[in-house]
C-alpha positions as CSV (number, residue, x, y, z in Angstrom):
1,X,6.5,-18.4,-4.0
2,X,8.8,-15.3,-2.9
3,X,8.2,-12.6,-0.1
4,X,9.2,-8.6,-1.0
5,X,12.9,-7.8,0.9
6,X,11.9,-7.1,3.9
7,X,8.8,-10.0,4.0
8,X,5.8,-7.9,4.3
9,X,4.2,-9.0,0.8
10,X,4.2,-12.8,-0.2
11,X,3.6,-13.5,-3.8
12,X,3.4,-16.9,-5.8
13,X,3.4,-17.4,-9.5
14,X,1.3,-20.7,-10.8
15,X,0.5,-22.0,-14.1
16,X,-2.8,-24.1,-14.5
17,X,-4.0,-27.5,-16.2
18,X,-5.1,-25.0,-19.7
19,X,-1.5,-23.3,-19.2
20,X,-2.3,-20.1,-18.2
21,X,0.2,-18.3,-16.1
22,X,-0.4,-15.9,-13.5
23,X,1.6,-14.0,-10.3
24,X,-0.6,-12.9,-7.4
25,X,0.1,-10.7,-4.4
26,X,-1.8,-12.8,-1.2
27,X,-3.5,-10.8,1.7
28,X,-1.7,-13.8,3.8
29,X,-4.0,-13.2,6.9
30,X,-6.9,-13.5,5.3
31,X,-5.5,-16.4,2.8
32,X,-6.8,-14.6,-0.1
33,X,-5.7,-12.8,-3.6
34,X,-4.9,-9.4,-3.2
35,X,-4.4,-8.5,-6.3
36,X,-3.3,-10.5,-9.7
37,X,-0.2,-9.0,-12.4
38,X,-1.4,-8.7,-15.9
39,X,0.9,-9.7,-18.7
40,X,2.0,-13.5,-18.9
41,X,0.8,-15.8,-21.9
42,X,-0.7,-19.0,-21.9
43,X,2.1,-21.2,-22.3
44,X,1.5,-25.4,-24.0
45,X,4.0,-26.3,-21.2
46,X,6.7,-25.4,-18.7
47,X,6.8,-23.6,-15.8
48,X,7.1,-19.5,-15.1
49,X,9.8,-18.5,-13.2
50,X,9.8,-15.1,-11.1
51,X,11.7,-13.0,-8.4
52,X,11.6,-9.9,-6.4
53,X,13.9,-6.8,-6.3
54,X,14.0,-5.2,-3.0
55,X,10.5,-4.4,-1.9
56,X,9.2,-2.7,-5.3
57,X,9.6,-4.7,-8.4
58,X,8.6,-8.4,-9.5
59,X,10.8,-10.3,-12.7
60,X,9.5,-12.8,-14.5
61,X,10.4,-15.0,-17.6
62,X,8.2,-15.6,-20.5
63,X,8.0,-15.5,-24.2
64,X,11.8,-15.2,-24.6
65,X,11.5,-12.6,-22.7
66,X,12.1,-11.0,-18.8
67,X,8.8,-9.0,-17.7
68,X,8.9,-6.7,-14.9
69,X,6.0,-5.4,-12.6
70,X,5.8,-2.4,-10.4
71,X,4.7,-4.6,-7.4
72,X,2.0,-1.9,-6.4
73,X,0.3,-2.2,-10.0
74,X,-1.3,-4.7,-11.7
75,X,0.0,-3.6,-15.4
76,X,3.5,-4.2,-17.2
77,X,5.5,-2.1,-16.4
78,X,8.6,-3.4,-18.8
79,X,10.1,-6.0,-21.2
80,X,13.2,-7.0,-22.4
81,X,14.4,-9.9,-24.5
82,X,18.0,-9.8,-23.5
83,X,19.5,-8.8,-27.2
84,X,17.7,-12.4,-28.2
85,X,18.9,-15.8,-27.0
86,X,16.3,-16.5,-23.9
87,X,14.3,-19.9,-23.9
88,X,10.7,-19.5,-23.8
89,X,10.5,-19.5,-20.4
90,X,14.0,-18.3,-19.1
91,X,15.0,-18.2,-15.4
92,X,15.7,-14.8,-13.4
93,X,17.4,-14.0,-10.1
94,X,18.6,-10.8,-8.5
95,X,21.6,-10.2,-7.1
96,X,21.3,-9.1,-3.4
97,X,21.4,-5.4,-4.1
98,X,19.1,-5.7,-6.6
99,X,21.6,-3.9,-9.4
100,X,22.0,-7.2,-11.3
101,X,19.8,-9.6,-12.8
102,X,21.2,-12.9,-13.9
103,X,18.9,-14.6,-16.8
104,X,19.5,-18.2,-18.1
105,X,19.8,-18.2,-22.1
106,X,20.1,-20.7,-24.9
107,X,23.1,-23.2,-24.7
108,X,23.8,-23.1,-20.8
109,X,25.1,-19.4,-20.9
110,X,23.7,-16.5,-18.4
111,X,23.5,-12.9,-19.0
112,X,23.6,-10.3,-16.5
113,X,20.9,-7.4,-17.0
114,X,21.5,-3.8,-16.2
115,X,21.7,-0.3,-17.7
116,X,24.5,1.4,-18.8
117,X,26.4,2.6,-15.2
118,X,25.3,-0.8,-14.4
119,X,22.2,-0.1,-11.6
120,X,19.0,-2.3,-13.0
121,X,16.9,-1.1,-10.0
122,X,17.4,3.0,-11.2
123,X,16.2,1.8,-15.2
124,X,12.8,0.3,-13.3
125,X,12.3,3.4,-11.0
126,X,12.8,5.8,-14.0
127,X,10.4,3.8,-15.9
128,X,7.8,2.8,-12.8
129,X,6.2,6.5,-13.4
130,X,5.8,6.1,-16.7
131,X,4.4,2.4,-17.4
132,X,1.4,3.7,-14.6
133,X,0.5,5.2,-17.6
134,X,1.5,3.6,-20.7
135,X,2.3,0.2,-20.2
136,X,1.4,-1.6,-22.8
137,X,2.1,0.9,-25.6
138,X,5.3,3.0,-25.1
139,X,7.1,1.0,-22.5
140,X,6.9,-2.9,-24.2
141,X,8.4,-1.0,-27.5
142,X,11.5,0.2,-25.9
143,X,13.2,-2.1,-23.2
144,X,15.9,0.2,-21.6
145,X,17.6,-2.8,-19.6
146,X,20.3,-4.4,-21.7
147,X,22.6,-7.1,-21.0
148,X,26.2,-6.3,-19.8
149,X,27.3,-9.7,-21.4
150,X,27.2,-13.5,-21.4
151,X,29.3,-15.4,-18.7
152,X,30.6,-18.3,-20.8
153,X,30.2,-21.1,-18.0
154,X,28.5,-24.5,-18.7
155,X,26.1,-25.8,-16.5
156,X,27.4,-28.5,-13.7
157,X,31.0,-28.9,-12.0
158,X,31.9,-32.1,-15.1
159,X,31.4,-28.7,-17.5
160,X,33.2,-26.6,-15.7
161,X,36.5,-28.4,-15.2
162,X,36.4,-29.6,-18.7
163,X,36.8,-26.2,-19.8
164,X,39.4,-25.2,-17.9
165,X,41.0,-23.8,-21.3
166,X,38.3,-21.4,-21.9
167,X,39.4,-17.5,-21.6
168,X,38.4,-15.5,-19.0
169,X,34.7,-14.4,-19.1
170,X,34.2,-10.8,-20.2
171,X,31.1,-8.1,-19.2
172,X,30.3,-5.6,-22.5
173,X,29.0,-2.7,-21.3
174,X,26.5,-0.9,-23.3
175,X,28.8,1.4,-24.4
176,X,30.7,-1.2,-26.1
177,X,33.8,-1.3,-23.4
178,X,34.9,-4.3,-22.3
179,X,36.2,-5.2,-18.9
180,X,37.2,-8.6,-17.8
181,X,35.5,-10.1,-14.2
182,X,38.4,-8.9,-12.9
183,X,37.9,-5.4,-13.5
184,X,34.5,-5.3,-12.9
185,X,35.2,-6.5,-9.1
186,X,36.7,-4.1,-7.4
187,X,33.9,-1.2,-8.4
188,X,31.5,-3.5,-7.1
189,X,32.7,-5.5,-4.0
190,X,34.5,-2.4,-2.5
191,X,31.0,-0.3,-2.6
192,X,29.4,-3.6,-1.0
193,X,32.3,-3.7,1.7
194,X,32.1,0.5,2.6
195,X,28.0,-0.5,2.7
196,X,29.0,-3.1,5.3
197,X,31.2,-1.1,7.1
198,X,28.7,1.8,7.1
199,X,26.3,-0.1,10.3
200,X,27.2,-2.6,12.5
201,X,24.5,-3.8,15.2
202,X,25.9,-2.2,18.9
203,X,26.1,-5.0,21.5
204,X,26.3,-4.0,25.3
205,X,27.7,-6.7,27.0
206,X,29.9,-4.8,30.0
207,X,29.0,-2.3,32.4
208,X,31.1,0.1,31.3
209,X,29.4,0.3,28.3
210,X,26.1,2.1,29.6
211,X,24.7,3.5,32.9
212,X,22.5,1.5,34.8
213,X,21.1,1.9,38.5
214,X,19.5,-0.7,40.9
215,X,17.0,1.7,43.0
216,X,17.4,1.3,46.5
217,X,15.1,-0.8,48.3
218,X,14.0,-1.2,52.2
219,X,10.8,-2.7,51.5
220,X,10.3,-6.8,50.8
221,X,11.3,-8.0,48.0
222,X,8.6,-9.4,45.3
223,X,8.5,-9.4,41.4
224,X,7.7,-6.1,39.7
225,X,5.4,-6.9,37.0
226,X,4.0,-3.5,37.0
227,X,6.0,-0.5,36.5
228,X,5.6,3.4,35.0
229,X,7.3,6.6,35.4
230,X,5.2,9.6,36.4
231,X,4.1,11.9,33.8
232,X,6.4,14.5,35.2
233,X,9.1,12.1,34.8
234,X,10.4,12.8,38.6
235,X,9.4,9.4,40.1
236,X,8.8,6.0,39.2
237,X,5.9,3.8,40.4
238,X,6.1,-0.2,41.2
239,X,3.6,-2.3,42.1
240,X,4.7,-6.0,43.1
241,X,3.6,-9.1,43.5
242,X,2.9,-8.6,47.2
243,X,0.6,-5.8,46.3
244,X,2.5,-3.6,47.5
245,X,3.4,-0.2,45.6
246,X,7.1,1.4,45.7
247,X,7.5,4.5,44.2
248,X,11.0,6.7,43.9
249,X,11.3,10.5,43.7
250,X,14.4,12.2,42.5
251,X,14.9,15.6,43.8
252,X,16.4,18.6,42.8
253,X,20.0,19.4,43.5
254,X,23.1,20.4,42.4
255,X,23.8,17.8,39.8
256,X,20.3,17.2,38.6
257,X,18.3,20.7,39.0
258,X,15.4,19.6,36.8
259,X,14.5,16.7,39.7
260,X,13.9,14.3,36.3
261,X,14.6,10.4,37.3
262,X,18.4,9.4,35.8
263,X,21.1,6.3,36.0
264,X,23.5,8.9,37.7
265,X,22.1,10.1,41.3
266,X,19.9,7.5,43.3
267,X,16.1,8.3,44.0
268,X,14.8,7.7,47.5
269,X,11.6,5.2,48.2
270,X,9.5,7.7,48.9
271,X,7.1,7.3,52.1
272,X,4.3,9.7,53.6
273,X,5.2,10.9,57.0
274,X,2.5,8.2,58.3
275,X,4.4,5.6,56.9
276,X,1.6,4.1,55.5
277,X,2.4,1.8,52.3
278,X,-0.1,1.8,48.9
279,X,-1.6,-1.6,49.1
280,X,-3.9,-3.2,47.0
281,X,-6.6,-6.0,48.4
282,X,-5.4,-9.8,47.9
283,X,-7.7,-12.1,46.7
284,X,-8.2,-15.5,47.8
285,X,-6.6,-17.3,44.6
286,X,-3.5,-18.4,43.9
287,X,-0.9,-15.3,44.1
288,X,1.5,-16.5,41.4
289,X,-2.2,-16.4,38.8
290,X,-3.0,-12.9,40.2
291,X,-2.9,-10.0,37.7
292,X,-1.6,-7.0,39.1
293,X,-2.8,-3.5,37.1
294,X,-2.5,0.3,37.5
295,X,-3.1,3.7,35.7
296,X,-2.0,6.7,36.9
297,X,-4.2,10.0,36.0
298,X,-2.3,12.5,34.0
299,X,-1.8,14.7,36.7
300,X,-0.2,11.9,39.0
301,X,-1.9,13.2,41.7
302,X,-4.3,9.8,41.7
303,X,-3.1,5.4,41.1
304,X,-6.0,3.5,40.6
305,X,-4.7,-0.2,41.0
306,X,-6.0,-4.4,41.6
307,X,-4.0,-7.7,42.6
308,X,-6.8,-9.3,42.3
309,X,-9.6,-8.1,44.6
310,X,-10.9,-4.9,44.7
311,X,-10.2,-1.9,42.3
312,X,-8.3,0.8,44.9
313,X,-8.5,4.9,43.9
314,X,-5.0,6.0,45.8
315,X,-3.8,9.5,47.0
316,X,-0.1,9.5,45.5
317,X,0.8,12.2,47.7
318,X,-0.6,10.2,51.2
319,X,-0.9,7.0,50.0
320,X,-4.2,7.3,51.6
321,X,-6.8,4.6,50.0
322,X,-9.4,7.2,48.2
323,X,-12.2,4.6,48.0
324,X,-12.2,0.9,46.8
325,X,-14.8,-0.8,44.5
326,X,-15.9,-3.4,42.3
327,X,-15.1,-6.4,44.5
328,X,-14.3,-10.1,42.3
329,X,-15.3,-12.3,40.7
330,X,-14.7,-11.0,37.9
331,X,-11.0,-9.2,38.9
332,X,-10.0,-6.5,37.1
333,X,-7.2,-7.2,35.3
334,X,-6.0,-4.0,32.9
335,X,-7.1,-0.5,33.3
336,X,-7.0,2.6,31.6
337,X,-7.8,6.3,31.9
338,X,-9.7,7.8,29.0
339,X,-7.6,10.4,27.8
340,X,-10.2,13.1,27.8
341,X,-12.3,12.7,31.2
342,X,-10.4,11.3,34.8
343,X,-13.5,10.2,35.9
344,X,-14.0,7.5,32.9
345,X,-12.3,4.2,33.5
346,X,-11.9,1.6,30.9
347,X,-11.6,-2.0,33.0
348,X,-10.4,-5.1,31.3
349,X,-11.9,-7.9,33.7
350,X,-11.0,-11.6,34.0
351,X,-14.2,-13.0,32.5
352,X,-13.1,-11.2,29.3
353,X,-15.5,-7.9,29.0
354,X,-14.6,-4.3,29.5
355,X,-16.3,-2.0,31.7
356,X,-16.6,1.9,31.0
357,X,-16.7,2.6,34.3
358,X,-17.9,6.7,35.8
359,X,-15.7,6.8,38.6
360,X,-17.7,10.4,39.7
361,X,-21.3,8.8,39.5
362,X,-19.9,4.9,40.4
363,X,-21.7,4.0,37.4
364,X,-20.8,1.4,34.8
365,X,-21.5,3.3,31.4
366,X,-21.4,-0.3,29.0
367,X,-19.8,-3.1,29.4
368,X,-18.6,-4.5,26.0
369,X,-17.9,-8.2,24.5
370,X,-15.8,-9.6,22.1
371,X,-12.9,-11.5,23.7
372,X,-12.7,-15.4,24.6
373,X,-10.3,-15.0,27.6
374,X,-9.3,-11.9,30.3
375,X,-8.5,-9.0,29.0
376,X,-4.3,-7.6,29.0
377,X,-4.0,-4.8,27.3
378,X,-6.1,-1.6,26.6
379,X,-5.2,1.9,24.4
380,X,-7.3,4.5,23.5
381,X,-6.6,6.6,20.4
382,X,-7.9,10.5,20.3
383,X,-7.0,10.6,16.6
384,X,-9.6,7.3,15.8
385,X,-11.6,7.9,18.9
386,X,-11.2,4.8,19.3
387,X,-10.5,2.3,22.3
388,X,-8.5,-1.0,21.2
389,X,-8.0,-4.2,23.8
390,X,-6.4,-7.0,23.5
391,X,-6.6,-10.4,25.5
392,X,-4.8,-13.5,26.6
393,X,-7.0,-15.0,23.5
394,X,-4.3,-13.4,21.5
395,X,-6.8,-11.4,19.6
396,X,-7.2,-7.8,18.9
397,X,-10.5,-5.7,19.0
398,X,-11.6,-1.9,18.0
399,X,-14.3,-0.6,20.0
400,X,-15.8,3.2,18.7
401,X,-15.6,5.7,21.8
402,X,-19.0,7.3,20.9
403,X,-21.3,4.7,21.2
404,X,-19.0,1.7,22.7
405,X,-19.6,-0.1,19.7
406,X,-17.5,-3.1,18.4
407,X,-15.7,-2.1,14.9
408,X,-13.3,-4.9,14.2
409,X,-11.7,-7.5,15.2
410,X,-8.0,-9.6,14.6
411,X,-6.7,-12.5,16.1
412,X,-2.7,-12.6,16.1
413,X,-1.0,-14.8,13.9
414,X,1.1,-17.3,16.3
415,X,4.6,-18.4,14.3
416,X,4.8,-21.9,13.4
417,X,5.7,-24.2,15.9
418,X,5.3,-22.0,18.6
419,X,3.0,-22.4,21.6
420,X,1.6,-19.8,23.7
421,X,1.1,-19.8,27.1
422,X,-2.1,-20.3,28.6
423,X,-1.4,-17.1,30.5
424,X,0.5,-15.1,27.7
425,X,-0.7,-11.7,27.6
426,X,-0.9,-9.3,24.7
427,X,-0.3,-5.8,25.0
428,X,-1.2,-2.8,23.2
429,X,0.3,1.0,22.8
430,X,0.1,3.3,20.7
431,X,2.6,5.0,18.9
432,X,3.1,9.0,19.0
433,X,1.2,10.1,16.1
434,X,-2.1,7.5,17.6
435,X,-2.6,5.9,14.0
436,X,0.4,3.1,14.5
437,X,-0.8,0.7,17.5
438,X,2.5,-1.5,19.0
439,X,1.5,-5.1,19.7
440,X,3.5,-6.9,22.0
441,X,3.1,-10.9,22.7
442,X,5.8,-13.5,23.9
443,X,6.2,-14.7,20.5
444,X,6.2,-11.5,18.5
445,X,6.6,-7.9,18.2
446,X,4.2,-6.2,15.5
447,X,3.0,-2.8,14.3
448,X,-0.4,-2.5,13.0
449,X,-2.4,0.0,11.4
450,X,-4.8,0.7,13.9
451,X,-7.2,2.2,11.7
452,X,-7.7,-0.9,9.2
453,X,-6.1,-3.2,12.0
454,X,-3.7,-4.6,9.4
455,X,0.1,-5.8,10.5
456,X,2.5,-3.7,8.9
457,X,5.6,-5.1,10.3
458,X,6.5,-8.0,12.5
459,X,9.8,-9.4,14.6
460,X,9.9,-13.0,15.8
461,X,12.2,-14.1,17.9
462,X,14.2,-17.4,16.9
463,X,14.7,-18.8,20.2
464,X,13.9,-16.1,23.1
465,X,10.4,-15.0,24.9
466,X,9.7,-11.3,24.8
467,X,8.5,-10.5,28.5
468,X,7.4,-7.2,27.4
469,X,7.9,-3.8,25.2
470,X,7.0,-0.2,25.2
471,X,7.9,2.6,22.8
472,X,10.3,5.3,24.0
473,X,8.6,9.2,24.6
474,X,9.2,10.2,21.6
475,X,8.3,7.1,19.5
476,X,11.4,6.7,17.5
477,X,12.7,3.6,19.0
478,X,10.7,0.1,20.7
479,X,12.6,-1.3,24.0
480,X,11.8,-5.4,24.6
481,X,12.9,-7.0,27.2
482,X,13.3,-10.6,27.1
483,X,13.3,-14.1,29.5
484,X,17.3,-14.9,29.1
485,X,17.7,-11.2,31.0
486,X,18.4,-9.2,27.9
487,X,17.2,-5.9,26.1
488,X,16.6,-5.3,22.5
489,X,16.8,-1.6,21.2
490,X,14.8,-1.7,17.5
491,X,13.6,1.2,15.7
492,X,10.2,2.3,15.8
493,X,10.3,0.0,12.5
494,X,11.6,-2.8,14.1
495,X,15.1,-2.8,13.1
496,X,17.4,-4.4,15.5
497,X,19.8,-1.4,17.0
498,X,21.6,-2.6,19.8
499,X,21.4,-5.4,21.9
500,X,21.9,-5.3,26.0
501,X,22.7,-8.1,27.9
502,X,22.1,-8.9,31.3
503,X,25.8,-8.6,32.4
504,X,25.6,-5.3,31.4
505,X,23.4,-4.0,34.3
506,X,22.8,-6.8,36.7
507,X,25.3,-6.6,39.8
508,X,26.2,-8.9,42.6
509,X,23.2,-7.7,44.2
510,X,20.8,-9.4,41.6
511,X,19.9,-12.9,41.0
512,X,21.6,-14.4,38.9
513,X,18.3,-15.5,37.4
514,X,16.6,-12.4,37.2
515,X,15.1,-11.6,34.2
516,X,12.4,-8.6,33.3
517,X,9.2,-8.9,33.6
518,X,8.0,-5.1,32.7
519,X,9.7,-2.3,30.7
520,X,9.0,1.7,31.2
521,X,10.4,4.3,29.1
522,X,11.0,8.1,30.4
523,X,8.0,10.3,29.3
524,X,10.6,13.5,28.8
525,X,14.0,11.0,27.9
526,X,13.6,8.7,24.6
527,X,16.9,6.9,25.6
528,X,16.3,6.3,29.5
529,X,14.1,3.3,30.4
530,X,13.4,1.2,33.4
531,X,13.2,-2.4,34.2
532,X,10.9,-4.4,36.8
533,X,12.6,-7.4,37.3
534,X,11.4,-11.2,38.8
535,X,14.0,-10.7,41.6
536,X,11.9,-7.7,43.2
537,X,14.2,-5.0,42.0
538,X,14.1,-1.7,39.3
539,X,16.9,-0.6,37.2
540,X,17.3,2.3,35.2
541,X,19.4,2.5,32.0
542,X,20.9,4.9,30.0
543,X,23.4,5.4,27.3
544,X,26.7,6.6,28.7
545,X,26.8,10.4,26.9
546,X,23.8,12.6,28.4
547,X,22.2,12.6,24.5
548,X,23.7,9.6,23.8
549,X,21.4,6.7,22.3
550,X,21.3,3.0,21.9
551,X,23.4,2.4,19.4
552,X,23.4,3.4,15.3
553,X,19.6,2.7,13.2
554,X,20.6,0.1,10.4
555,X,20.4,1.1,6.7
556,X,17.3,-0.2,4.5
557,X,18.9,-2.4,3.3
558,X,20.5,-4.0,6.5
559,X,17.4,-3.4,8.3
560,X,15.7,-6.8,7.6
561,X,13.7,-6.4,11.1
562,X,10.0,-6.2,8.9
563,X,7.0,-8.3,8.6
564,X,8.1,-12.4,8.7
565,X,11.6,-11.6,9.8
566,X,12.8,-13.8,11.8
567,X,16.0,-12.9,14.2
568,X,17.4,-15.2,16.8
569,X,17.5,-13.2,20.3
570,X,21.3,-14.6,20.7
571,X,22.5,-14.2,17.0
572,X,24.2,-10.5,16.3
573,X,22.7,-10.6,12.8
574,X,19.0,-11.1,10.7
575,X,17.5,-13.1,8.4
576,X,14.4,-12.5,6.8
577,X,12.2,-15.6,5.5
């Protein structure tokens, strides 16, 4: 079994009781064959041996012979038997680059495949085209991949220091110049050395190395685990565990004439001359179980918010309570405007249905079913016209905005050995364009197709708990912020940028256990974001230049951050599985 490079396709090659060989491609959430490769031969015995070449070609050996599949179709793309010398079922591995192909041969030897400037992925490419149409007939007739030689080294260490005489293995080249392993080095560990020196991941660990700002704060302190920046990216709006909501205005002046929220100039908690605060009703339970929720209407002129009791319609610019309604049981626990009418009110509750709530008429429109536990996280799409939720059952559902009607359904795939918590919630966004959603859980990060709700790409954390995540205005890059008190910049393909650490923007104000619970990005600002933290306060980050950004994106081929990677939250590099 091997995944593609960056472990969004699994494959597994099997050969059965009659002999028959065959490589598959597995749909690995539904545990069933996505498609099967044409081209290997019954065999009386043995075993096939294959590998994969960056995320677009498979290898396999058979007949004497290395086979090669264009991983998005089923017919052979190209053979080659190595200049003769292969056993009938010879091994293959690529190099990490994917340039080189070692193959096992008669008599213990190996030979390296490649073309003639010594790239074996550009041969496959140039042919890929071509073998969509003519596999079988033109391509198995002319193999273009040659070998550059045969390294003359027996197999086992005994071998090896017994022929201590032997000379110094040589590479042919195609065109018949030879170059000893010496010479052949420098060409390519130099070019792998500038590739490594080309990206390396940006860690943030002083804070001199960014600008951060702790708002200021008169009020009592409580955990933020609700927190959003208005639409006209002036203020920011807090609503903590107390029920209470804090919100901060910048204002115009001198150094900041556009009155947008920065790390520079510090905000004032904004009050209404009545001094009147924005609180929500309590409910009787438990307040550390309460979940707190809030949407703000695209003209922030309106909050709508719960702690657990009643839903409360605020003035933002008295504070003044509006109306209150739809007193528990069942709380409200997630809530969303429709994008296209103020008065319509998607409601996820905590006995797991939705209500499409008429604010105007005080009318519930349809109340829809499909989750086992409350509902977290809600998104509507314009593009789909379509509403997706997601719950603390850790599954995903699709709900058509035209008739309310149910359209699919996913439950998240939890990593192995992992538990989630009983009160884990999933969250939902979508990206920019409306067709990418962003699914955020404490064990994984995870962009789906919203349309086909399929995962494209997934991050798992080794050893951390992802609090929350949100992409930046402008979709381009994916802020999480973690348990241990630390930030992780990816790109909007999940591809570990930078890394900020706690001691990077907590001061001798904070806790020294404060961590975040909730993370805003900057509706006008894609490298400003905002973190609610347990210890009651809000901080606002920034790169240090004014169009600076979090660090450098990684190269493709660095950039291991895809579907089944698997990165440890305190480790500065990747690994994929």
């Amino acid at each position: 079994m091997a995944y593609s490079a960056d472990g969004t396709r699994l494959f597994s090659c099997g050969t059965g009781k009659d002999g028959t060989s065959y490589i598959v491609e597995w749909n690995e959430s539904e545990g069933t064959i996505k498609r099967t490769y044409d081209g290997l031969r019954k065999q009386p015995m043995g075993v096939v041996q294959f590998d994969t070449i960056k995320n677009r070609f498979l290898a396999a050996g058979d007949e004497h012979m290395v086979k090669f599949w264009d991983m998005d179709n089923t017919n052979l793309l190209i053979t080659t038997d190595a200049d003769g010398g292969l056993p009938a079922l010879p091994r293959v591995r690529f190099n990490k680059g994917g340039a080189l192909l070692a193959v096992s041969t008669n008599n213990n030897h190996i030979k390296i495949l490649a073309n003639a400037d010594g790239q074996l992925l550009l041969s496959l490419e140039n042919r890929s085209y071509v073998a969509a149409r003519s596999a079988s007939e033109s391509i198995m007739k002319a193999p273009v991949i040659s070998p550059l030689g045969t390294v003359s080294a027996m197999a086992g260490p005994s071998a090896l220091v017994a022929d201590r005489g032997a000379p110094v293995a040589t590479i042919v080249a195609l065109n018949g110049d030879n170059r000893s392993l010496g010479e052949m080095k420098p060409r390519m560990i130099d070019e792998s050395i500038e590739k490594s020196k080309i990206w390396k991941l940006t860690e943030i660990n002083e804070p001199s190395q960014c600008r951060s700002l702790r708002l200021p704060d008169s009020l009592v302190a409580a955990k933020v685990p609700r927190l959003i920046y208005t639409n006209s990216g002036h203020a920011i709006l807090a609503l903590a565990s107390n029920a209470v909501h804090k919100l901060w205005k910048w204002s115009k002046a001198d150094r900041n004439t556009p009155g947008k929220a920065n790390a520079s100039i510090s905000p004032q908690l904004w009050q209404p001359s009545s001094s009147i605060l924005m609180t929500n009703e309590i409910s009787d339970a438990n307040t550390e179980e309460v979940v707190h929720c809030f949407a703000l209407s695209k003209n922030d002129s309106y909050v709508m918010s719960a702690s657990g009791g009643k839903i409360s319609l605020f003035n933002m610019m008295t504070f003044k309570t509006m109306t209150t309604f739809m007193p528990p049981p069942p709380a409200a626990t997630f809530l969303a405007f429709h994008p296209q009418d103020n008065n319509i009110i998607a409601i996820g509750m905590e006995d797991s249905t939705i209500q499409i709530y008429n604010v105007r008429i005080d009318e519930v429109k349809s109340k829809l079913r499909g989750h086992q536990k409350r509902i977290t996280g809600l998104a509507f799409s314009n593009m789909l016209n379509i509403l997706v939720s997601s719950g603390a059952d850790a599954q995903l559902c699709i709900w058509g905005t035209d008739g309310w009607e149910k359209q699919a359904s996913k439950f998240l795939q939890i990593p192995t050995g992992r538990v989630s918590g009983p009160l884990a919630e999933t969250k939902v966004q979508f990206h920019h364009d409306q067709l990418q959603l962003l699914v955020i859980h404490e064990t994984q990060l995870a962009i789906y197709d919203a349309a086909k709700l399929e995962c494209l790409k997934q991050w798992l954390p080794r050893d951390g708990i992802i609090t929350h995540a949100t992409y930046s205005c402008d979709s381009q890059m994916i802020y999480a912020s973690f348990m241990d008190g630390s930030v992780n910049v990816f790109t909007s393909a999940l591809q570990l940028r930078c890394r900020i650490s706690p001691a990077a923007y907590l001061n001798a104000q904070s806790s020294a256990s404060a961590y975040p619970l909730v993370i805003a990005a900057h509706p006008t600002d894609p490298s400003q974001f905002a973190l609610g933290l347990t210890d009651g306060s809000v901080q606002v980050l920034e790169p240090l230049e004014p169009e600076g950004k979090w660090g450098t994106a990684p190269p493709p081929e660095n950039g291991v951050g895809l579907s089944a990677s698997s990165v440890g939250n305190s480790a500065p590099d990747q690994s994929s599985r």
